[in-house]
C-alpha positions in Angstrom: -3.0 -30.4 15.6 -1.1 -27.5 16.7 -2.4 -23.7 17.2 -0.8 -21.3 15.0 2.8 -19.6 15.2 0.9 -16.4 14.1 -1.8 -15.9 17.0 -1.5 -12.9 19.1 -3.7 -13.3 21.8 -5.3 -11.6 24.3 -7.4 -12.4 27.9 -10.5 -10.3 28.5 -12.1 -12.0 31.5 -13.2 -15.5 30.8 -12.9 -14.8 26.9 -9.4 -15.0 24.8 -9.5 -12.8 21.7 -7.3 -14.0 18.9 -5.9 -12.3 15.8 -4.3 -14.4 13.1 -1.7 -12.6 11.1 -0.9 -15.2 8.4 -4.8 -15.5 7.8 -6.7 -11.9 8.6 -9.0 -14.0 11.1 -9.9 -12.8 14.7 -12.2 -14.8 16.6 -13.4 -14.6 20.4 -13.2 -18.4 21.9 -15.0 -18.1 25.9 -15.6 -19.9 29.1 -14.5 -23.5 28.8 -13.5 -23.3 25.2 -10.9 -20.7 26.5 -9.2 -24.0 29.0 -9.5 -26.3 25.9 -7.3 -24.0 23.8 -5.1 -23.1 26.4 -4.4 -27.0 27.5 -3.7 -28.2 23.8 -7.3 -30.4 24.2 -8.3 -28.4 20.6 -10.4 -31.6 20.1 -13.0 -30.4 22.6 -13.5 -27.1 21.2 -16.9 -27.5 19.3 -15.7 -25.2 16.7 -12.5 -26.8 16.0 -12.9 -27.1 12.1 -13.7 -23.3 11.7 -10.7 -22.5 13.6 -9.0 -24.6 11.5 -10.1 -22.7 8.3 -9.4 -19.7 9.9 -5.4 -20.7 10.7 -5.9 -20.2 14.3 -5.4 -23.9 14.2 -3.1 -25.7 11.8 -2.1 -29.1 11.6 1.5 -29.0 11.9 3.7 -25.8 12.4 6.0 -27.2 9.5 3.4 -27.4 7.1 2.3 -24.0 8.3 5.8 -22.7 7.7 6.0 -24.2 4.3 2.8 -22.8 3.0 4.2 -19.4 3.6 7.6 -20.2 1.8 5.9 -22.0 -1.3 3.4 -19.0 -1.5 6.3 -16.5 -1.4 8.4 -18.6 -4.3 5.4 -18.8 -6.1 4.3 -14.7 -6.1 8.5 -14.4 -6.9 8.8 -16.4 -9.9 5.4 -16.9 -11.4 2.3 -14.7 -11.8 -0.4 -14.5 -14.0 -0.8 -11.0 -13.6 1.9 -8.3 -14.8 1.7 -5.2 -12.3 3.4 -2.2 -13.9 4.2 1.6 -12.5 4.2 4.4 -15.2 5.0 7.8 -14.8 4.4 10.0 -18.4 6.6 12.4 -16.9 8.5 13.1 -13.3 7.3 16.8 -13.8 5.1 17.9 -10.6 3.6 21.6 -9.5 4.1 20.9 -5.8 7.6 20.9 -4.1 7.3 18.7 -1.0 9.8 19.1 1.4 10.5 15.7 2.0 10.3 14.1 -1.8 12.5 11.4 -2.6 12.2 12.0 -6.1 15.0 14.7 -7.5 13.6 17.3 -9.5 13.9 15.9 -13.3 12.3 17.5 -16.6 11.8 14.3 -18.4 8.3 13.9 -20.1 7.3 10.8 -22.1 8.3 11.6 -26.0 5.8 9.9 -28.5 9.0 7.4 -29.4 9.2 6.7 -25.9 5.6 5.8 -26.1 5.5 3.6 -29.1 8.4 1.7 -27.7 7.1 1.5 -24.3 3.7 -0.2 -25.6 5.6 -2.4 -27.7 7.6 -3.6 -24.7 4.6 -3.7 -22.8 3.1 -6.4 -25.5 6.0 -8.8 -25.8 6.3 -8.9 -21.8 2.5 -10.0 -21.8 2.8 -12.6 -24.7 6.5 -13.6 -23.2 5.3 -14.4 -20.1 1.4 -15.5 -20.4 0.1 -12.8 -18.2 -3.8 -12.6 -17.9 -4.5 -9.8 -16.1 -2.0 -6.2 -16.6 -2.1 -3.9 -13.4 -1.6 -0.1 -14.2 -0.3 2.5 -11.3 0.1 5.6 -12.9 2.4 7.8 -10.8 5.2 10.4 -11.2 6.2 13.5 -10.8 2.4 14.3 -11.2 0.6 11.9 -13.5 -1.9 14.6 -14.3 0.7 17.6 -15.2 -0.3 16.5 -18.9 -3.3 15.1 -18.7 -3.7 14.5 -22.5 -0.3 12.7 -22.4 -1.8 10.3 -19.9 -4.9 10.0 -21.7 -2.8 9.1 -25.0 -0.7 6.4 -22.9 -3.5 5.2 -21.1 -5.6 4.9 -24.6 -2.8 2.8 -25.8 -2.8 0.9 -23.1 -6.4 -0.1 -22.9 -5.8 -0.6 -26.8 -3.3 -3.3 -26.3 -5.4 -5.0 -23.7 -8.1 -5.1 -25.2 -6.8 -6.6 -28.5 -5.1 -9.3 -26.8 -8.2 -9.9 -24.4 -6.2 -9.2 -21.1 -7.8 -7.8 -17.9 -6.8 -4.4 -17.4 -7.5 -2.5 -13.9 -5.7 0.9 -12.8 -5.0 3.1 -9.9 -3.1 6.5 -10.1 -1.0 8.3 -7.0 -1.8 12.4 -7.8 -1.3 15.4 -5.6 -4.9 16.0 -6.4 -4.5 19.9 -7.5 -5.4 18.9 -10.8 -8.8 17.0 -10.3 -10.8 19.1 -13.0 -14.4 18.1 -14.0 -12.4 17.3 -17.1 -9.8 15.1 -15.6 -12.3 13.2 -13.3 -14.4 12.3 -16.1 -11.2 10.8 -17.1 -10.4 8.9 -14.2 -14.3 7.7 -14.1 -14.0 6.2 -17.7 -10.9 3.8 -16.6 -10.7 0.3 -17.1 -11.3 -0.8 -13.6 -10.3 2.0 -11.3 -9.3 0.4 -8.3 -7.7 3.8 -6.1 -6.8 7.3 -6.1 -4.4 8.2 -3.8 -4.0 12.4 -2.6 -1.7 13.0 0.2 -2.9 15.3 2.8 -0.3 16.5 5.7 -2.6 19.0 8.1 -4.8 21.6 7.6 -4.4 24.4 5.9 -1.4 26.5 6.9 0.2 23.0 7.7 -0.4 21.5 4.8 0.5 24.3 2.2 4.1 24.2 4.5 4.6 21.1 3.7 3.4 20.9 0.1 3.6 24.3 -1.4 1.9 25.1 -4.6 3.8 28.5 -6.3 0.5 31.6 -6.3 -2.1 28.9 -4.5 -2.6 26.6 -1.6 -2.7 23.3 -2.4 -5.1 22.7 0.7 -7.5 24.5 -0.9 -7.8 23.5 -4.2 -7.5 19.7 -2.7 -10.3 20.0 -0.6 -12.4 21.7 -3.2 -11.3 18.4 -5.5 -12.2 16.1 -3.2 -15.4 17.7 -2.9 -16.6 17.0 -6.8 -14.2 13.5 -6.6 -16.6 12.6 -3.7 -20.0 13.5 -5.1 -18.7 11.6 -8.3 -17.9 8.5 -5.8 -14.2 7.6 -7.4 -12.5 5.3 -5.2 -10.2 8.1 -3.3 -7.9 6.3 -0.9 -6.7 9.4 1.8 -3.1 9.2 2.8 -1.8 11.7 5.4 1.8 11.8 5.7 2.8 11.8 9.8 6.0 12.7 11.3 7.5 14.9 14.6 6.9 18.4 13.0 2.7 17.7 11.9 1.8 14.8 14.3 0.1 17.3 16.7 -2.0 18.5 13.3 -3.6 15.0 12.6 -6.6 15.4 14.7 -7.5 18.7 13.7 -7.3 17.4 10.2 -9.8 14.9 10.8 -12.1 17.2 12.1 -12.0 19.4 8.7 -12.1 16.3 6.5 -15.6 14.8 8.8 -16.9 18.4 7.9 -17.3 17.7 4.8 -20.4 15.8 3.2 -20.1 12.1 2.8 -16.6 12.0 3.4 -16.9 10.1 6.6 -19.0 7.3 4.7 -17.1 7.2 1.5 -12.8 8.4 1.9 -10.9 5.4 2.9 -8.1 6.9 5.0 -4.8 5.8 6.4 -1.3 7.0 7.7 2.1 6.6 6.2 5.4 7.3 7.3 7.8 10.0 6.5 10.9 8.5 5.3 14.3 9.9 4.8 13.5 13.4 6.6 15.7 14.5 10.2 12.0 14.6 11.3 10.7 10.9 10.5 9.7 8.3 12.9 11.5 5.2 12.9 9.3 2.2 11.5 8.9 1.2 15.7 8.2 4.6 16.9 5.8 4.9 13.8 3.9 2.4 14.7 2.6 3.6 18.0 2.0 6.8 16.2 -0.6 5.2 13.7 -2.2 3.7 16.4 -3.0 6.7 18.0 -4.0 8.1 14.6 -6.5 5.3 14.3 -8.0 6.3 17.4 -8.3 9.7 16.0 -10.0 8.6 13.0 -12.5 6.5 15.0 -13.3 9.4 17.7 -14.3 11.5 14.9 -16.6 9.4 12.9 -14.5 7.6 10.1 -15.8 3.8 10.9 -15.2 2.9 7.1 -11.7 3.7 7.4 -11.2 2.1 11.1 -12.9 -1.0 9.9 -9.7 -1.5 7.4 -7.4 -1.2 10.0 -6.5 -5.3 10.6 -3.7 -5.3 8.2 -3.6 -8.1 5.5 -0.7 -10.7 4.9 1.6 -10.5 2.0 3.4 -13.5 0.0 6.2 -11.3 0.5 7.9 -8.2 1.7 8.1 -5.8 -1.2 6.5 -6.6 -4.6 9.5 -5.1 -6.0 11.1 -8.3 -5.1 8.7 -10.3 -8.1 9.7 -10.7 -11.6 6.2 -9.6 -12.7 6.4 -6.1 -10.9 8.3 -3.3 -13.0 8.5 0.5 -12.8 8.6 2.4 -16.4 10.3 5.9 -15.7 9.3 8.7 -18.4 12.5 8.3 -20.7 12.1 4.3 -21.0 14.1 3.2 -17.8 13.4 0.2 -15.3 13.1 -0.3 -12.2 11.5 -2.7 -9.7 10.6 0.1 -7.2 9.1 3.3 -7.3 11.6 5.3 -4.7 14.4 4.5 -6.3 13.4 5.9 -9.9 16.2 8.0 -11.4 18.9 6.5 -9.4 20.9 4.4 -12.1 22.8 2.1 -9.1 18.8 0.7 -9.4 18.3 0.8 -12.9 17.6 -3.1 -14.1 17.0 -2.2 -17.7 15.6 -0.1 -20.6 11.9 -0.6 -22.6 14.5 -1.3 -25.6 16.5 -3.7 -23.9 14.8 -5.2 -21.8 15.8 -6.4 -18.2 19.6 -6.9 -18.2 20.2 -6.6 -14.6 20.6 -10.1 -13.4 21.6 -9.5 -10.2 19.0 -6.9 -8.6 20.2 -4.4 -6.4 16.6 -4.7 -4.1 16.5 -8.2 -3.1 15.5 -10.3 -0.2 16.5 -9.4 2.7 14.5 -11.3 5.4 16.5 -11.8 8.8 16.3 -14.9 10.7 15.0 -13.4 13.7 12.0 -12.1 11.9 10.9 -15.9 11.2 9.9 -16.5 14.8 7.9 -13.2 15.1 4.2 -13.2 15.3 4.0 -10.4 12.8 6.4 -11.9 10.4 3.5 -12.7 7.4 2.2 -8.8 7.7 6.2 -7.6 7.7 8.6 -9.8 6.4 11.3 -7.5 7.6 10.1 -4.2 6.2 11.4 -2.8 3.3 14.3 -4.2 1.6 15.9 -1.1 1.0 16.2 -0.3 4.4 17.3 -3.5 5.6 20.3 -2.3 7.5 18.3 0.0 9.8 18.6 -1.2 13.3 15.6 -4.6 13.5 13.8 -2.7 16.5 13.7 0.7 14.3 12.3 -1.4 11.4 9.8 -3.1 12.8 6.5 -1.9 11.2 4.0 -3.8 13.8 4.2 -4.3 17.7 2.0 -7.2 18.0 0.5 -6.3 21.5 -0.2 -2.7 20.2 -1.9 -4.8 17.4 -4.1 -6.8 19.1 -5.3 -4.4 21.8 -6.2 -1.8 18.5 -8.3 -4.4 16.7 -10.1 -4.8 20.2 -10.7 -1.3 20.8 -11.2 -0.2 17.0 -13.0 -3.2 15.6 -14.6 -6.0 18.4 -15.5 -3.6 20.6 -17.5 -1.3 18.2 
């Protein structure tokens, strides 16, 4: 019996707080218990068969190690779920400033359409899947909201008549949350998330997002309002780096202003990528833990309390043959920022895949094996694997372990 390769530990007087990355568990082991684990006498520990549930304790490091790789080939090469990204058409009414996608007129056709469900049903009865995953994205998913109805009818269509499981989530700027459009979104198969972006407050915000003739703030917050009180699943990102950090905490404040937001927004932080003013995966890191501590000064337990960040069979679901990304004239892709770039492109809903040899792959570095973090990371994303290891580590594992105490045990 060994302890874990993943433990990040910490001492708090005669108590050791331990957070296991490859499981999710933290547990608090005190007094003498704290000796036991510390000497290797894991035998004394009264509680040794819950710690061994929990990963903190595993019976070989090997065997540990190979649970991870077999669950990592497994999620690569077999699935019984199909996870797909659509986007009806890359059109969008706001012109962020740091947008990876180029500006493209393409909107689904009806032929495009027909041929993408029809590709969509021989991939399902090809491969067995059980259970069809929807993220409906673009451009703006919502530009044409009877065009996404239409598709999304289809979809549910096909599912239904060959009695797979169908859930959905959609990415939307969030100007475009009608009463109309929500009763939409409330009448999905399964909505799991809706994610808006916010970047500040106001003036901030509308900077950074511009909406031509409006603020894009305000018709947001009025959204979110009415998405709220009709308690869809809206999942808050705000979008951090050096020219809005010192705006995060102000809009916090305006979001905890509003009813039942607090109680009901799940909110989190993600990284600016690509822009002269982004954080570096490293830097970005200490900057969402400060964030977090933002979020929790003001009132937004719900969000805090999803702050431990979960494992992953592997480090991009891009990388798995049952994850695919259906651009609006038919195109493939395995990942969603690299839509429209052909050097990506792996094939066409006609054709089918005929990229054998992906251009996103795995890209894992040997170093990252012996890290505590590795079964949260995996080496970041794959395609930006040749930025510098330190800049693209995505977790510090002492800044980890001292946030879940402050943010989460210590509540």
């Amino acid at each position: 019996m060994e302890k874990s390769k993943y433990n990040i530990e910490k001492e708090r007087g005669n108590e050791i707080l331990i957070y296991n990355t490859y499981t999710g568990a933290v547990i608090s082991l005190e007094d003498e218990n704290v000796t036991y684990y510390k000497n290797g006498e894991y035998e004394k520990i009264p509680e040794t068969e819950q710690l061994l549930d929990f990963g903190i304790l595993v019976e070989s490091l090997d065997q540990e190690m190979k649970e991870i790789d077999e669950r990592k080939t497994k999620y690569i090469d077999s699935s019984t779920q199909l996870y797909l990204t659509i986007l009806p058409t890359t059109l969008c009414n706001l012109r962020c400033v740091y947008c990876f996608e180029s500006i493209r007129n393409i909107t689904m056709t009806e032929d495009v359409v027909c041929d993408m469900i029809d590709f969509v049903k021989r991939t399902l009865i090809e491969n067995n899947y059980k259970e069809l995953n929807v993220n409906w994205f673009g451009g703006e998913p919502l530009f044409y909201p009877q065009l996404l109805k239409k598709v999304y009818n289809r979809i549910h269509d096909l599912t239904m008549e060959m009695g797979v499981h169908l859930s959905n989530s959609i990415i939307t700027n969030g100007t475009f949350l009608s009463s109309n459009n929500i009763k939409f979104l409330k009448e999905m198969e399964n909505l799991t998330y809706i994610q808006i972006t916010l970047d500040g407050c106001k003036e901030v915000h509308d900077k950074r997002r511009p909406l031509i003739g409006s603020s894009s703030y305000t018709m947001i917050m009025e959204n979110l309002d009415l998405c709220v009180k009709e308690e869809l699943p809206i999942s808050i990102r705000i979008n951090v780096d050096k020219d809005n950090v010192e705006y995060v905490a102000q809009l916090i404040n305006e979001l905890g202003n509003h009813k039942d937001f607090k109680e009901k927004l799940s909110v989190y932080f993600g990284r600016v990528v690509g822009s002269q003013a982004s954080y570096t995966s490293y830097e970005f890191s200490k900057i969402r833990s400060k964030c977090y501590k933002i979020l929790k000064q003001y009132g937004f337990t719900h969000a805090v309390a999803n702050y431990i960040p979960t494992s992953t069979a592997i480090q991009c679901g891009g990388l798995a043959k049952h994850s695919l990304v259906i651009d609006a004239n038919g195109d493939l892709y395995t990942c969603w920022e690299v839509v429209g770039d052909p050097e990506y492109k792996i094939g066409t809903i006609y054709e089918g895949i005929n990229q054998v040899d992906w251009k996103l792959k795995c890209t894992e570095k040997e170093e990252c094996l012996k890290c505590k973090v590795y079964p949260i990371c995996h080496s970041g994303c794959p395609k930006h694997y040749n930025d510098p290891l330190k800049n693209n580590c995505m977790y510090i594992p002492e800044l980890l372990i001292d946030d879940i105490e402050r943010l989460i045990v210590d509540d």
